[in-house]
N, C-alpha and C positions, 0 to 999 in steps of 0.2 A: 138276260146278261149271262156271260159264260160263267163256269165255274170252274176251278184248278184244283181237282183233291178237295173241296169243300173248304177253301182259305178264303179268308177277304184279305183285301190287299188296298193298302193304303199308298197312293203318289201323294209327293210335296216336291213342289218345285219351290229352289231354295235361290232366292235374288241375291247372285252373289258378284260382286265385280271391283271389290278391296277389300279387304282383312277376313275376317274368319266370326265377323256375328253370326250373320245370317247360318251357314253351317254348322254352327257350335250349339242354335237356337232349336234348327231342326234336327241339330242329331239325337241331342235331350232328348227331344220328344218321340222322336221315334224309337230310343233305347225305353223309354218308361210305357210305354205300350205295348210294346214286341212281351217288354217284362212279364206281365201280366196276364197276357193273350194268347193265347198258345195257339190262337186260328189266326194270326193277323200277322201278314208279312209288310213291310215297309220298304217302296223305293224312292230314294233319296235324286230328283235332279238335280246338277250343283256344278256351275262353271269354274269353283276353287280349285286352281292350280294344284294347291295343296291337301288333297280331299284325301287322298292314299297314304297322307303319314298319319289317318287318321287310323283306331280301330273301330271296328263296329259289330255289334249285336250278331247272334245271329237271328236269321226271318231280314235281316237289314242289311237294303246292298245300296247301291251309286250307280250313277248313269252320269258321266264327266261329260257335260258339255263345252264347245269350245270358248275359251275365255276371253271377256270384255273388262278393260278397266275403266274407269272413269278419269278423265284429267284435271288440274286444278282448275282449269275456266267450267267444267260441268260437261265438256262435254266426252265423248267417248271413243276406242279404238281397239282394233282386237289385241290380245295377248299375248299372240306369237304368228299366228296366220298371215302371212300378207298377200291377202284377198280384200281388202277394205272391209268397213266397218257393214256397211250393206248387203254384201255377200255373207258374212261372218255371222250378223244376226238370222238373214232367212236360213244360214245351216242350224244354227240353234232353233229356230224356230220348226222347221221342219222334223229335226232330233225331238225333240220335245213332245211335238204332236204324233208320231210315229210309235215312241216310246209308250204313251197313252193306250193307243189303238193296240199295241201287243201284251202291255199288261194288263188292259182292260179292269182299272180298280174301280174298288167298289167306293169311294171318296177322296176327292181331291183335296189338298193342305197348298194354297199357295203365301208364300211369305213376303210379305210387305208391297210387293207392286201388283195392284189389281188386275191388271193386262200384262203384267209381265215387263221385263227391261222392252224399251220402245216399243213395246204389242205385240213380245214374241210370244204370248201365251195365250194371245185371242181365239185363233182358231182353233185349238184345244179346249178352252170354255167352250166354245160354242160348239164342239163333239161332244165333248161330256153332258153337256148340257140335252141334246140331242136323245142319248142315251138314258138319260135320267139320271145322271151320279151326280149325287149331292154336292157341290165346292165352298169353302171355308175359306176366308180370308185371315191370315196371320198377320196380327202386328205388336210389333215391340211399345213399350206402353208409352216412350215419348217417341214422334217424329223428327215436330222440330217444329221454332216458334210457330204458333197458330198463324195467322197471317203468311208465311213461307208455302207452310202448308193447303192452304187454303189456296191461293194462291198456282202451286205444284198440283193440288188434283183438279182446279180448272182446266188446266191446260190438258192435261193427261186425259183429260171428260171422265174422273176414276169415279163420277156419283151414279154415273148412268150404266159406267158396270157393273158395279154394287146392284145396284136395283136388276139389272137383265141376268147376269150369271150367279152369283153369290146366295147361299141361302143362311148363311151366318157368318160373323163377322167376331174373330176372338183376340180381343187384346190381350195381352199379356204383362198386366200389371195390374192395378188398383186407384179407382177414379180420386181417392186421398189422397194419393201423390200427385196426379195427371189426369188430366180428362183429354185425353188422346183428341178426340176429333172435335176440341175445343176452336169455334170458327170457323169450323166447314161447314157448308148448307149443305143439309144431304135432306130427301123426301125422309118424310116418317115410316114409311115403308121399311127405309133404308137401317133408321134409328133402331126400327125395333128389333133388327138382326145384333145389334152389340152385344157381348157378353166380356166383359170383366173376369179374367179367372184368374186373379193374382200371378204373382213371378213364379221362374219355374225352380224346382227346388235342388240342388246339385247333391252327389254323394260322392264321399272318395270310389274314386275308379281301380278294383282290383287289377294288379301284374298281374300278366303272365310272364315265366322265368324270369330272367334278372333285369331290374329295373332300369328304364333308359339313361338315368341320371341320378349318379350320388355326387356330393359333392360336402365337404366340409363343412362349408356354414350351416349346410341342413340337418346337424347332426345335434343342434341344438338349438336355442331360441332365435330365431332372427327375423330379419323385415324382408316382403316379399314385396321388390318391385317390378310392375306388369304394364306393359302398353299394348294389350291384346293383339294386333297385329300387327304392330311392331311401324307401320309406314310412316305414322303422323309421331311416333312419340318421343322423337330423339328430344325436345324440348326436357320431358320428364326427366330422360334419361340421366342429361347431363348437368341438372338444377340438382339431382338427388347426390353425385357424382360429386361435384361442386362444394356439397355439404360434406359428405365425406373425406375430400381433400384436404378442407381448412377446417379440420375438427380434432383437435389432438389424442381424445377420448372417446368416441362414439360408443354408446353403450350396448348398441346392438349391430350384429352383423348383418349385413345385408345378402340378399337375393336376386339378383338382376334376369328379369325373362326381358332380353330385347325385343324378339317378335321378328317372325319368320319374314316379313314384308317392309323391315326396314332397310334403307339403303347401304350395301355390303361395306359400304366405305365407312362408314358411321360405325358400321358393327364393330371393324377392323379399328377403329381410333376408340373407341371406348374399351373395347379388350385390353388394348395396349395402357389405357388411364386405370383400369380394373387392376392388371400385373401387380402394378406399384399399392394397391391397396390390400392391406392383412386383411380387415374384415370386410371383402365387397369381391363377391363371388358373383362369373354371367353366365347363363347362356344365353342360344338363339332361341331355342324353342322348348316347346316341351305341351304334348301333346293331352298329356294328362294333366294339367295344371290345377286341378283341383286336387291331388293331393299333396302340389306345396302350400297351395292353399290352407288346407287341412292344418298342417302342422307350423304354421307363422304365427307371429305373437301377433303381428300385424299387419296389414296390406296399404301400401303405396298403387295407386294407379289412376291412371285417367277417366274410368267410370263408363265404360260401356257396359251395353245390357248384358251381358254375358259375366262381366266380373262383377256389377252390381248384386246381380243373383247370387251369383257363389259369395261373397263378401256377407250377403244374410240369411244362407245357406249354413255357412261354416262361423257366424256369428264374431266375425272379426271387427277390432278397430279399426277402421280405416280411415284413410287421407287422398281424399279425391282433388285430380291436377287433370280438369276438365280441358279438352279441346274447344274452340267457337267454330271454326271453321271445316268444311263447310257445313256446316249446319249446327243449331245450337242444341241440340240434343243433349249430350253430356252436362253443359254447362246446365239446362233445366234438370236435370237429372240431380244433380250433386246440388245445386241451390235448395228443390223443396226436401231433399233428404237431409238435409244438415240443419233444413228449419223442421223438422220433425224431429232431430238427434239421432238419424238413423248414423251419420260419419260426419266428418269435418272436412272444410271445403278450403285448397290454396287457389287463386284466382293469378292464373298465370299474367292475368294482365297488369298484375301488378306488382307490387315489392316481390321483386324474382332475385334478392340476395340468399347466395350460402347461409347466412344468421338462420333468416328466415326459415329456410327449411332444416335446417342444422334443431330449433328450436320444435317446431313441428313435429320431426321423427322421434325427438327422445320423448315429446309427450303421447305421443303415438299410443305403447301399449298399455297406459292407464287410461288413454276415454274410456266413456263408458260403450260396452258391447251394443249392436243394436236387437236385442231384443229384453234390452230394458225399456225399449220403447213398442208394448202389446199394440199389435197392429192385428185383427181378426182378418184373416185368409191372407195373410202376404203372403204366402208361401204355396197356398194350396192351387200352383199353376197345372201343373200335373196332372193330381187328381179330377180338377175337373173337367180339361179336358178328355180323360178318359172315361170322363163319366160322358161327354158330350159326342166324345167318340163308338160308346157302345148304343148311344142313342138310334146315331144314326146306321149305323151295323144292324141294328134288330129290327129295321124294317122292315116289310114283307118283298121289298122292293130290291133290296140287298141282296138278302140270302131267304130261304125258308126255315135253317137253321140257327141257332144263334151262339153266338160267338163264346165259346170257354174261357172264363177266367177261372186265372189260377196265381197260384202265386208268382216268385222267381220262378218263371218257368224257362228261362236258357236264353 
């Protein structure tokens, strides 16, 4: 295997084709590695439109492939290109595997589809593979009802790529909440590549020069409402919205993160219902969201993996307003957390009055915090994969040398 300056260098290709999980999943990860690593550069594949208003590390770049979205019936269409959706993938597919062949890493991180969106990541397994480079499977700790899923990697044939390309398999959660491949037949071969490394753990994101966003209500106690990507949450938006209207006294001010991927027209009408409210401050975005996070008495949101983490990261009350559709992920997410008392759960399917959530928010910031409830490694996503990271680094097979850790190291 070649060497570059005596660097190992890590690929993750990041399955991205709505919102900003997947991205925001592998960027953690490659920001807490880089950290540490002072030989380990990281490159990011990622079809997110929006991957450039991200920062990132350095040792940690992007390789922007071109974008797919998914539609409400499931199925797919490019994001801007009109070459159809068959042309659009073989270019991704071909980008992808290209990209491989010149970075020549010394391990592969692919996140959540085994083969990639429709198998554009097959023939790269099977280079890498070729080569010897170890590849890891990522997944978020729930997918989606067992059955669904089970189901979804029949089709996909994702057990027989597990078993041909894969030499470990890392969830990203803890089998107490979820037991992720609950229902899927997979060979025992397969079983015994799982690893558990609990959630991943956030920290406020140091500015650089002046902050992208100040804004009044954050200057003191308030509720930070989040629909991570913003496409599916206008529901949240305007039940929180709603309560704020017909509330004569709200005791706390609000924080509205709409989310970069919701429909501009929806932005534009809820701005205009925001105007008319003293205490109910929006934006679109905000890239660093972890340090409003940081400083909320409490967090409103729909409960994807990415605010889940930060929510017991930054050790907030929160009020989870799960999606079902398409998939029930969120909603299993916020059910067994709230039966643990990690947060409390509104079930949009039901009594969806202003009272309702009007009565919710002011109880908001007295739940109790979630790390009243001792969970042993919930936290420690991170670390272990860093520890599962240098494993595979000090092979003989790798490098001859082995990787420096250090601290903050840039």
């Amino acid at each position: 295997m070649q060497e570059a300056g005596g660097q190992f260098r890590l690929l993750i290709y990041s399955h991205d084709t709505f919102g900003l999980g997947h991205l925001r999943r592998c960027r953690a990860i490659a920001h807490a590695l880089v950290g540490k690593r002072r030989g380990l550069s990281v490159l990011i594949l990622s079809g997110s439109p929006i991957i450039g208003s991200f920062s990132f590390r350095t040792r940690v770049d992007f390789v922007r492939i071109p974008g797919v979205i998914k539609l409400k019936d499931g199925d797919y269409q490019p994001l801007s290109l009109d070459i159809g959706l068959e042309a659009t993938l073989s270019l991704r597919g071909k980008i992808i595997r290209h990209t491989a062949e010149a970075f020549a890493p010394h391990l592969f991180l692919v996140d959540k589809e085994p083969l990639g969106l429709r198998g554009e990541v097959r023939d790269t397994l099977a280079l890498l593979k070729a080569r010897r480079v170890p590849t890891v499977l990522g997944l978020r700790d729930i997918m989606d009802e067992p059955g669904q899923l089970a189901e979804e990697w029949e089709r996909k044939n994702a057990a027989r790529a597990l078993a041909d390309f894969y030499d470990a398999i890392w969830v990203y959660g803890l089998p107490q909440i979820c037991n992720t491949l609950e229902g899927v037949a997979l060979p025992p071969s397969v079983e015994g590549k799982v690893r558990y490394t609990g959630y991943l753990r956030r920290d406020p994101v140091p500015r650089q020069g002046s902050p992208l966003f100040i804004s009044p209500v954050s200057q003191g106690e308030y509720l930070l409402v989040t629909t991570g990507g913003g496409g599916d949450g206008a529901m949240l938006i305007d039940w929180v919205l709603r309560a704020y209207e017909d509330d004569d006294h709200p005791p706390y001010p609000a924080l509205l993160v709409l989310g970069p991927f919701m429909h501009s027209s929806l932005q534009a009408d809820f701005m205009r219902r925001v105007e008319r409210l003293s205490l109910v401050h929006a934006i679109t975005f905000e890239a660093n969201i972890e340090n409003l996070m940081a400083e909320a008495a409490g967090v409103v949101a729909m409960g994807g993996y990415n605010t889940f983490c930060e929510i017991l990261s930054f050790d907030k009350p929160a009020l989870i307003v799960p999606r079902t559709e398409p998939r029930l992920e969120q909603f299993i997410r916020a059910s067994r957390a709230q039966a643990l008392g990690l947060c409390r759960m509104l079930d949009a399917q039901g009594d969806i009055s202003s009272k309702t959530m009007t009565a919710a928010l002011r109880a908001l910031p007295a739940q109790p915090k979630p790390s009243n409830v001792p969970i042993p490694g919930l936290l420690d996503g991170l670390d272990v994969i860093g520890e599962q990271v240098d494993q595979w680094l000090a092979r003989p097979s790798a490098s001859p040398a082995r990787l420096s850790l250090v601290g903050e190291a840039g």
